[in-house]
VOGU-3710 file (C-alpha; in Angstrom, 3 decimals, decimal comma):
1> xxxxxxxxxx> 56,128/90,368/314,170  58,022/91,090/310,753  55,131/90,811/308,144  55,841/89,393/305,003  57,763/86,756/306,135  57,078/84,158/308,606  58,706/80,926/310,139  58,847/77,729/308,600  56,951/75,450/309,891  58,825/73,183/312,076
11> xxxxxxxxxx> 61,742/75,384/312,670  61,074/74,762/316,521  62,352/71,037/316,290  65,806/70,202/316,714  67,177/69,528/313,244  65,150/71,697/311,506  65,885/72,137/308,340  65,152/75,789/306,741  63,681/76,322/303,240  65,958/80,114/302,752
21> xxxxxxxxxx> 68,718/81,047/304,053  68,872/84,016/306,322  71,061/86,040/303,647  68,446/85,531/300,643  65,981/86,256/303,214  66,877/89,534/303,849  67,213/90,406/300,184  63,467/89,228/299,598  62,691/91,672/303,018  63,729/94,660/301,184
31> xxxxxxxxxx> 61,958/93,925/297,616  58,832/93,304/299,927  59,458/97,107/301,603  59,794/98,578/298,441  56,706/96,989/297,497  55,047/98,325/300,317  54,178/94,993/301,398  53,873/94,931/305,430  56,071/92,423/307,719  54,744/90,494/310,429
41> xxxxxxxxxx> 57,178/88,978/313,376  55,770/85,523/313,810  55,057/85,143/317,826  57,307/83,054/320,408  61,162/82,426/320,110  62,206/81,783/316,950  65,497/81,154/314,516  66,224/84,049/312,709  65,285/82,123/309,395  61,890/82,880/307,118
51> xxxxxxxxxx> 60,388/82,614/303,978  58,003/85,008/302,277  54,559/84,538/302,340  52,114/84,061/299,776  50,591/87,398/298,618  46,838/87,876/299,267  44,804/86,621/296,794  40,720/87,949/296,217  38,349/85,009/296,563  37,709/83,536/293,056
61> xxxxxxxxxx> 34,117/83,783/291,707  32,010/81,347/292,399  30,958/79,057/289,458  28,352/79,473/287,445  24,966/77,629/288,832  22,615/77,823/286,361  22,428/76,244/282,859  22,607/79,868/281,039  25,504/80,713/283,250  27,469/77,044/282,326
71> xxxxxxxxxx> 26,559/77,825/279,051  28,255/81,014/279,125  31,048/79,868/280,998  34,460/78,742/278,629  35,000/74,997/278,189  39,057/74,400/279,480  39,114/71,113/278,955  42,850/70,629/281,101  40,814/72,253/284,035  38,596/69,559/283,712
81> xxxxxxxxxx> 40,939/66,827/283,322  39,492/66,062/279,731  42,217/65,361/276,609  42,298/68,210/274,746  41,217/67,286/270,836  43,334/68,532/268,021  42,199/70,784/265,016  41,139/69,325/262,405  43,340/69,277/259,496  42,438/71,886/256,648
91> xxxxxxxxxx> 43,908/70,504/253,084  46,297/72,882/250,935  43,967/74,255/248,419  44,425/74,186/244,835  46,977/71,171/245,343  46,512/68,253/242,565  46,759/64,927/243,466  46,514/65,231/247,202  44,839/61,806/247,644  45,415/58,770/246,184
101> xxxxxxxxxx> 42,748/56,484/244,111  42,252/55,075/247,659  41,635/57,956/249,437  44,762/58,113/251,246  46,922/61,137/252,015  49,672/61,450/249,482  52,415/62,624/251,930  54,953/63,044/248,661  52,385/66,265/247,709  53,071/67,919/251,811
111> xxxxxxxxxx> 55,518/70,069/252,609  57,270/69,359/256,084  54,913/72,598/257,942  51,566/71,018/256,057  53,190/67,378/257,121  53,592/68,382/260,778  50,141/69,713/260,988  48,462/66,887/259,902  50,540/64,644/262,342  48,739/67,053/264,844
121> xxxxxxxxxx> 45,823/66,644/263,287  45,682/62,661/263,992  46,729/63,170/267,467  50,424/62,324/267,279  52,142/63,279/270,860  54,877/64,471/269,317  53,827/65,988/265,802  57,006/67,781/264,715  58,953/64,402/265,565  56,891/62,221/264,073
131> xxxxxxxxxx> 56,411/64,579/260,676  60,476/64,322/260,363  60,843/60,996/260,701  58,434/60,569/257,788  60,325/63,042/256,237  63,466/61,592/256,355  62,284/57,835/255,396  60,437/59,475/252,250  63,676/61,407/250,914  66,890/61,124/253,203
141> xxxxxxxxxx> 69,988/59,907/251,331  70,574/56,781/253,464  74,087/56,183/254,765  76,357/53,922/252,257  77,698/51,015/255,141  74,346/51,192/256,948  71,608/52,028/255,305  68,657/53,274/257,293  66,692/56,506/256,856  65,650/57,359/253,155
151> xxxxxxxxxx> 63,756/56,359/249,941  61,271/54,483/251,854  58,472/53,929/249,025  55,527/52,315/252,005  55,298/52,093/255,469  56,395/48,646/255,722  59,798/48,499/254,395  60,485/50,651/257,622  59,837/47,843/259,819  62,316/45,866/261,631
161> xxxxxxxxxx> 64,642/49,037/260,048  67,042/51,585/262,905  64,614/54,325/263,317  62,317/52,303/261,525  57,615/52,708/262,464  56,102/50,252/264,634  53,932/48,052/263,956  51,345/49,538/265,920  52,098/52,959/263,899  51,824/51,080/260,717
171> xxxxxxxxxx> 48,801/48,976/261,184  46,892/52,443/262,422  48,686/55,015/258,980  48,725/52,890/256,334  44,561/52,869/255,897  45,187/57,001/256,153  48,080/57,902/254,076  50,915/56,591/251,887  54,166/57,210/250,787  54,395/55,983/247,518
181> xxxxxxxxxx> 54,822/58,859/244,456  52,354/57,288/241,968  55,105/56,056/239,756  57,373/53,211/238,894  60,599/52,972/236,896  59,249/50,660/233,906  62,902/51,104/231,837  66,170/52,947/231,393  67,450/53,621/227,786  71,249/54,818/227,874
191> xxxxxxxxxx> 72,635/57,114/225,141  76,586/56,548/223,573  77,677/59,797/225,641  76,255/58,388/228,942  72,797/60,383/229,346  70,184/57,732/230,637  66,647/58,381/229,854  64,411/56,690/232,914  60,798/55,382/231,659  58,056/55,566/234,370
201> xxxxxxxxxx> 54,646/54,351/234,657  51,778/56,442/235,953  50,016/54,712/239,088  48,036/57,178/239,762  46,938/60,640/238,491  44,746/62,088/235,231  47,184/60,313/233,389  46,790/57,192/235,153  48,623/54,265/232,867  50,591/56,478/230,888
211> xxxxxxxxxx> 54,360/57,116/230,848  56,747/59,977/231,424  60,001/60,343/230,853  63,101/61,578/232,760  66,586/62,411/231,964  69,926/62,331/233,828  72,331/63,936/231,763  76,513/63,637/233,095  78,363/66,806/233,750  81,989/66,244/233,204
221> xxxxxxxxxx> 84,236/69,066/234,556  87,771/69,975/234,168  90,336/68,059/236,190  90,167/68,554/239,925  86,673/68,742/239,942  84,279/66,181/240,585  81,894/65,580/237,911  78,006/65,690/238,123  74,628/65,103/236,827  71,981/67,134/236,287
231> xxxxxxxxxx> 68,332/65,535/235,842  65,515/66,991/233,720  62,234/65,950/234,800  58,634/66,109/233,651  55,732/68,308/234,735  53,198/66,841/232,588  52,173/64,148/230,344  52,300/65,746/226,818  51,713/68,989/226,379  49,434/71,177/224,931
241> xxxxxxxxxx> 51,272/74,153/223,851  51,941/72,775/220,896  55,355/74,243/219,887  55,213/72,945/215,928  59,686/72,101/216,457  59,040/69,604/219,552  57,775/66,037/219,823  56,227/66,357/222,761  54,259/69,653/221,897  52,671/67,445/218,539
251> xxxxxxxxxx> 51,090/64,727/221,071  48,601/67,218/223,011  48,167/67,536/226,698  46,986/64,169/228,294  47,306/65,015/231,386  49,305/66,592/234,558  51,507/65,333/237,147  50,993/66,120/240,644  53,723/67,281/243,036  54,557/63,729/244,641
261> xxxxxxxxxx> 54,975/62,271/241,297  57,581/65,024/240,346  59,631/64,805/243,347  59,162/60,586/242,859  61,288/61,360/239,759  64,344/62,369/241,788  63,561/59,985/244,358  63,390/57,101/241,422  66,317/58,595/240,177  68,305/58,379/243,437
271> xxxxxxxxxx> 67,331/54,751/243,919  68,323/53,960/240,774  71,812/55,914/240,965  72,496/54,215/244,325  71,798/50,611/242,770  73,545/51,232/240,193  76,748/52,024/242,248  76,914/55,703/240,533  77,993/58,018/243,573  78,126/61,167/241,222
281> xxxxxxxxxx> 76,604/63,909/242,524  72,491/64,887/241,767  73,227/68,588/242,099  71,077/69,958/239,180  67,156/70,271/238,123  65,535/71,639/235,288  61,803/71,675/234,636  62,764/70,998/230,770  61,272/67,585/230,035  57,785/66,797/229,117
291> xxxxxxxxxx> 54,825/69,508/229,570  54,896/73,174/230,042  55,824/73,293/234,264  54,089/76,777/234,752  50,268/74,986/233,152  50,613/73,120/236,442  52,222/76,157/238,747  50,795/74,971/241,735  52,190/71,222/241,902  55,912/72,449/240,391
301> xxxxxxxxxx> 56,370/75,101/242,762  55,477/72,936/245,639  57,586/70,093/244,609  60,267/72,692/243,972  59,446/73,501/247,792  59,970/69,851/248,546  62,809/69,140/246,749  64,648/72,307/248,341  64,412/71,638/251,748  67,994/71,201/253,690
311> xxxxxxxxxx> 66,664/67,791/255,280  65,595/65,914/252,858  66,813/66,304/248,970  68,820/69,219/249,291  68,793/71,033/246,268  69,347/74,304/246,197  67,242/76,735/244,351  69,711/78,192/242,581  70,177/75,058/241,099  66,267/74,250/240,467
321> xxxxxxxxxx> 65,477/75,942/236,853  61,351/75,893/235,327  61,193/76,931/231,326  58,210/78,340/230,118  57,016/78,709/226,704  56,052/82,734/228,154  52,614/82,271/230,467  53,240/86,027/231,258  50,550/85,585/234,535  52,393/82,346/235,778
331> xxxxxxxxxx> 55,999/83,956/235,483  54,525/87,176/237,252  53,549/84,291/239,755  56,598/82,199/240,070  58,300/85,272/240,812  56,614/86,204/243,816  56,277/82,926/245,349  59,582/81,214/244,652  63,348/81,683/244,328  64,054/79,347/241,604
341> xxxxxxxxxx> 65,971/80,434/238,512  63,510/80,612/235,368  64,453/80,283/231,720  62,181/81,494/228,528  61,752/79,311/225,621  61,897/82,156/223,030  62,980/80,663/219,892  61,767/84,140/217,375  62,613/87,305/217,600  59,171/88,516/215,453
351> xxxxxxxxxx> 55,305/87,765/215,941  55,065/86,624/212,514  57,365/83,239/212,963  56,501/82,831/216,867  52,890/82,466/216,198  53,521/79,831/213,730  56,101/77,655/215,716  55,171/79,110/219,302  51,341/79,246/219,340  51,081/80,946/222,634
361> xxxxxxxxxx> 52,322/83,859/221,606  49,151/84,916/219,700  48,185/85,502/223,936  51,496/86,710/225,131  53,472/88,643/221,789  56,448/89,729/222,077  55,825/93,150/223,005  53,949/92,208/226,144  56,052/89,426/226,886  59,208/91,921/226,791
371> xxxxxxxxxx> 57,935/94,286/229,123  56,842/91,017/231,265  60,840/90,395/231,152  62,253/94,352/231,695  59,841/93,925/234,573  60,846/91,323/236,452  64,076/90,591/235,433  65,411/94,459/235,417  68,789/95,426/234,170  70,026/97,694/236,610
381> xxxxxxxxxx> 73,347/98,776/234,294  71,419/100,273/231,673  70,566/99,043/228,075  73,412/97,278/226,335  74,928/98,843/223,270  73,109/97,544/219,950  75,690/95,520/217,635  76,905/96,731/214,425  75,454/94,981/211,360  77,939/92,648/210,555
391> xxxxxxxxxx> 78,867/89,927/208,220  81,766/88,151/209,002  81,525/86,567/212,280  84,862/87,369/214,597  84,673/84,317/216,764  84,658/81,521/213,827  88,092/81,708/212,856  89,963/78,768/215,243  92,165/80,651/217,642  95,897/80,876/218,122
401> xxxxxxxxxx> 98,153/81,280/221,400  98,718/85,052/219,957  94,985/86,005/219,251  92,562/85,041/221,501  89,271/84,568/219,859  86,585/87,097/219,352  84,389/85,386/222,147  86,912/84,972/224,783  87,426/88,583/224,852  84,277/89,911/224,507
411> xxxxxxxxxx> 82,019/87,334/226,628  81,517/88,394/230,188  82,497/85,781/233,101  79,656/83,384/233,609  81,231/81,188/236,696  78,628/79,347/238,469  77,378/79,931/241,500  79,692/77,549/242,507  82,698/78,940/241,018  83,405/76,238/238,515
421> xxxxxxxxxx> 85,943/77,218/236,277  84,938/77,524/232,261  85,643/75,354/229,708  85,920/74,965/226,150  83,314/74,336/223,785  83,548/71,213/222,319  83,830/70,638/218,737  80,800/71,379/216,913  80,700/68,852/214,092  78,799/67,043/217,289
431> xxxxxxxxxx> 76,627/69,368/217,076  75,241/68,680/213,597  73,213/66,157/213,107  73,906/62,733/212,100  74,047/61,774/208,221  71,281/59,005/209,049  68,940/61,031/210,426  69,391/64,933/209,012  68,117/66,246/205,944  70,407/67,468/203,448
441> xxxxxxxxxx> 71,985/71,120/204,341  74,513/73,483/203,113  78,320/72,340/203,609  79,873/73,210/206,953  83,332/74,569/207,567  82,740/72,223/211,286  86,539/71,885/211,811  87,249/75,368/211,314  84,994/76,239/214,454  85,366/73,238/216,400
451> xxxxxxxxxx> 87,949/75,216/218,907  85,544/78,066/219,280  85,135/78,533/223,168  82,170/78,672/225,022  81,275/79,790/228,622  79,033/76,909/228,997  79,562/74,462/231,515  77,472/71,509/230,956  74,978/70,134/228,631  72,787/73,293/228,471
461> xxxxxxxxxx> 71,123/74,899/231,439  71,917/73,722/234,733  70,791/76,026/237,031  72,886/77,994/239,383  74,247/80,988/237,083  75,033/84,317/239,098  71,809/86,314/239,244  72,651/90,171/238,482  73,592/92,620/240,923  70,121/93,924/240,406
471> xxxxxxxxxx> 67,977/90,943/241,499  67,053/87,922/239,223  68,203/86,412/236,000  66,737/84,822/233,325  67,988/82,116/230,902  66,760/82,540/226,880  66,304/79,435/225,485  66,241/79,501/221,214  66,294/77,057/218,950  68,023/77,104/216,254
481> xxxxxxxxxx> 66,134/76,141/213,055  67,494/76,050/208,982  66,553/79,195/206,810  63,431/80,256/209,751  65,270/82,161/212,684  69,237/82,029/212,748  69,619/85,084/210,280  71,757/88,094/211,790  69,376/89,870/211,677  67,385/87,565/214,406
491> xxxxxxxxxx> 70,604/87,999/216,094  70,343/91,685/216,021  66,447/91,911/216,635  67,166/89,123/219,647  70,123/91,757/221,164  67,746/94,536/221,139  64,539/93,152/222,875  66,776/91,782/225,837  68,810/94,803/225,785  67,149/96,122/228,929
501> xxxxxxxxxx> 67,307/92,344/230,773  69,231/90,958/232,843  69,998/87,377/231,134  72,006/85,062/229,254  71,041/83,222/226,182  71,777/79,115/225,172  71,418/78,570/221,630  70,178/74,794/221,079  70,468/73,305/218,322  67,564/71,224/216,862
511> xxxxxxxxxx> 67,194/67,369/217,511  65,527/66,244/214,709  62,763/63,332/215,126  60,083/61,247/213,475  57,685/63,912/211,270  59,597/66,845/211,967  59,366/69,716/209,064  62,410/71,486/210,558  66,268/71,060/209,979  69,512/71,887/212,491
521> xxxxxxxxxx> 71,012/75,266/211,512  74,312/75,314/210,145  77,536/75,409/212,015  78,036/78,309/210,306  75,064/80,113/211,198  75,347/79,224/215,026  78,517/80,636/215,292  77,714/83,999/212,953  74,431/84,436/215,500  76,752/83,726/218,464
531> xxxxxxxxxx> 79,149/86,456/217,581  76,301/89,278/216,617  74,979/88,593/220,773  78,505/88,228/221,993  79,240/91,863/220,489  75,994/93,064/221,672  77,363/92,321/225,164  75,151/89,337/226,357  76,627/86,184/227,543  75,786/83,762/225,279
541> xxxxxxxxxx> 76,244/79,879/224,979  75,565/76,903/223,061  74,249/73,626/224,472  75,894/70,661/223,901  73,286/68,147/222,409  73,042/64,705/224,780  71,468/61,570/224,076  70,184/62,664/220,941  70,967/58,712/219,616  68,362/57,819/222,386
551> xxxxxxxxxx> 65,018/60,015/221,823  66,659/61,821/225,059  67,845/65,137/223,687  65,765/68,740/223,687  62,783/68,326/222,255  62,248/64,507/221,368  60,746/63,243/224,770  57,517/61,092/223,953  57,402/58,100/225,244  53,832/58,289/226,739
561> xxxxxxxxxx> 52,103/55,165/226,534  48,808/56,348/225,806  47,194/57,112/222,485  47,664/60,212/220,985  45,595/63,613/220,863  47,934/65,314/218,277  48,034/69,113/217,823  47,453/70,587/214,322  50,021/71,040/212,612  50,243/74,969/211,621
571> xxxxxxxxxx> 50,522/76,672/208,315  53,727/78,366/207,613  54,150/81,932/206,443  55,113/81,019/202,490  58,463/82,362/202,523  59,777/79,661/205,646  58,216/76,929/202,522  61,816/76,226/200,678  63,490/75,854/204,041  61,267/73,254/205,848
581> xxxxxx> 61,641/68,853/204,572  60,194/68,332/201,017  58,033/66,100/202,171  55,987/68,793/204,876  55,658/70,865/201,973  52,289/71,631/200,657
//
């Protein structure tokens, strides 16, 4: 006998077919030796063909007989032949607007991990399938010849569809969940230089009734390159920061917008852009329309989440921007959780005129909110060189093939991320305001500046600059308001607080509407405080007002449909009084 290995049964009968051959055999032989495993020679004539046999096993303990002992004893439900039951499904905490007024599940306000548990959770077979095929009918672009997969606003306009829910599916989801984004397009106003402003009603939410507004604003590039839009959307409805230069700061807060009706924006937004015929890309996003977007962190960063992943909306974070008035905390916050680009909305360079026209800084001043900045956005280079006090701005004068201008030699690069080239400015008599709707200001010399260049490269920020070698970079948003902060010396004082930050700064110039006190800065004064930063070695650009003619611009989104809980208006320090509209003064 040759233990270990033994005959197969049935080798004796002519035919026999063996189960190893005699070659693997022999191999198995010697890893059983070296195991120290003994080998038995089965008895009686025999083909020199075996198999090894099954190791000894101890005799398994018997099972429990008593009640204490079955208690004791662990319930395995597949060794019972029971169905094993699924977790239960544990909401996202701290998520607004996870059900609707219903009680369904929003699915818009899941990401696809929370999405694919709760598919688990009901049971689904196959829950990672069954999550992306919800996925992909909530925010796939559908194919142009045959559309299938994508924008899907219920369960039912799946059926009958290619890859489309049975009816069996839909008959047992739609009681549970839905995947509607508690909004509808109510109206689209379009502007003279081709922004469209897109009206929504609120279906569901705090809000529930009101309206919010969105903006797609066109990118056109240089030749060879394909143009683009960029669309600003709304975190809240109102606001209640009350910034004293913006229309929808004056309304108050009325209420929030949860993640699902964000991302419903760019969904709407897509729809629209697809009936419409209007292939241009949606590359863009900035958190710039109505509401502050970090006083509702939680549902922007998860719809920035959303809206980022590679299977359903694509866009990339470098391309996703949120502006904050300076919640010091939130940024702090944003910064650890995300990897979308920030801006600041700055818009003074002392305490004294952003308390007035930025309330929250009597929270957040300057000094804290600087060292917020040096922190998180950290200049690796060193501080930049202070500018010269200067009064005769070197980029103003229009340039010749000879002379470059001032700010095309002094600017730094600022190619996007991807690598569009720059182009010029364009002329800045469209930056002024209209003679119907601006007060009165001092002459401008427009023409003369109209060929100053700019690095910009679209219709203010669009995401997707290069952050600094050192980490992260940060977009400074100001305002540039008559006689109250576009003095070179705001220029200089501005140069010197980001002098250890690693940014770029868009001047915007106002956007007058109804019951403003404020005017547009002059041409003049743009360009003089353009130069000062340009000198001081930031990168600095000017944003081309769009749809001003529309109530679409910066600043003048408002549209809520719900009554008003206005702000107060704020006292001004008495020597901003002879610059603000006769009629605001006191």
């Amino acid at each position: 006998m040759l233990g270990g290995l033994t005959r197969c049964p049935g080798a004796e009968a002519p035919g026999a077919q063996y189960s190893v051959a005699t070659t693997a055999v022999r191999r198995a032989s010697a890893r059983a030796l070296a195991r120290g495993s003994a080998l038995r020679q089965p008895q009686g004539p025999a083909p020199r063909t075996w198999v090894l046999a099954a190791p000894a096993v101890a005799p398994a303990a018997p099972l429990p007989s008593t009640a204490a002992d079955s208690a004791a004893a662990p319930h395995l439900p597949w060794a019972s032949g029971e169905e094993q039951q699924p977790e239960a499904w544990v909401p996202p905490r701290n998520r607004p607007g996870l059900y609707d007024s219903a009680g369904r599940l929003v699915l818009k306000s899941l990401t696809l991990p929370e999405l694919e548990a709760w598919c688990a959770a009901e049971g689904e077979p196959a829950p990672a399938n069954r999550a992306l095929q919800l996925w992909r009918w909530m925010y796939a672009d559908p194919p142009v010849a045959t559309p299938t997969e994508g924008w899907a606003a219920s369960l039912q306009e799946t059926a009958g569809r290619q890859n489309g829910f049975s009816a069996k599916f839909i008959e047992k989801a739609s009681p549970r969940m839905t995947l509607a984004g508690g909004l509808e397009l109510k109206q689209v106003v379009s502007a003279a230089d081709g922004t469209r402003k897109l009206v929504f009603t609120l279906t569901e939410g705090e809000a529930k009734g009101g309206s919010v507004e969105t903006v797609l604003i066109p990118v056109v590039r240089q030749a060879g390159l394909r143009d683009r839009l960029t669309i600003c959307v709304s975190s809240q409805v109102g606001c209640a920061m009350n910034c004293q230069f913006c229309f929808t700061g004056r309304m108050g807060l009325l209420g929030s917008l949860s993640a699902a009706q964000i991302v419903e924006q760019v969904v709407a937004a897509r729809r629209f852009l697809a009936a419409e015929g209007d292939r241009t890309p949606l590359t863009n996003l900035v958190f710039m329309g109505m509401g502050e977007p970090l006083h509702n962190t939680e549902a922007v960063l998860t719809a920035a989440e959303i809206m980022n992943h590679h299977l359903g909306l694509h866009l990339s974070y470098n391309k996703i921007t949120i502006s904050t008035v300076g919640l010091v905390p939130e940024m702090r916050q944003v910064a650890a959780r995300s990897r979308v680009q920030m801006a600041l909305s700055l818009h003074a360079t002392t305490d004294e005129v952003r308390d007035w026209i930025v309330p929250v800084n009597r929270r957040y001043d300057l000094a804290t909110l600087t060292a917020a900045l040096e922190e998180i956005f950290p200049r690796k280079e060193g501080p930049r060189t202070p500018p010269a006090p200067t009064h005769a701005p070197a980029d103003c004068a229009e340039p010749s093939a000879s002379s470059p201008s001032a700010s095309s030699t002094s600017a730094p690069s600022t190619s996007s991320a991807a690598g569009e080239p720059q182009r010029w400015l364009p002329p800045l008599e469209r930056l002024a305001p209209a003679p119907s709707t601006s007060p009165s200001s001092p002459p401008s010399t427009s023409a003369a500046a109209s060929s100053t260049p700019s690095t910009a490269a679209g219709p203010g920020p669009v995401g997707g600059w290069e952050p600094g070698s050192g980490g992260r970079s940060l977009l400074v948003e100001y305002t540039m308001l008559y006689g109250v902060n576009d003095t070179q010396e705001d220029a200089r004082r501005l140069a010197s607080m980001l002098s250890r930050v690693n940014c770029k700064v868009n001047l915007i110039c106002f956007n007058p509407h109804a019951g403003t006190r404020f005017r547009p800065s002059t041409d003049e004064a743009i360009c003089a405080f353009r130069s000062v930063l340009i000198q001081s070695g930031l990168v600095c650009t000017i944003r081309d007002s769009r749809g001003d003619d529309e109530m679409a611009a910066c600043g003048q989104l408002g549209a809520v449909g719900l009554p008003f809980r206005p702000s107060p208006i704020l006292e001004p320090p008495e020597r901003f009084r002879p610059f603000l509209l006769p009629e605001a003064k006191a």
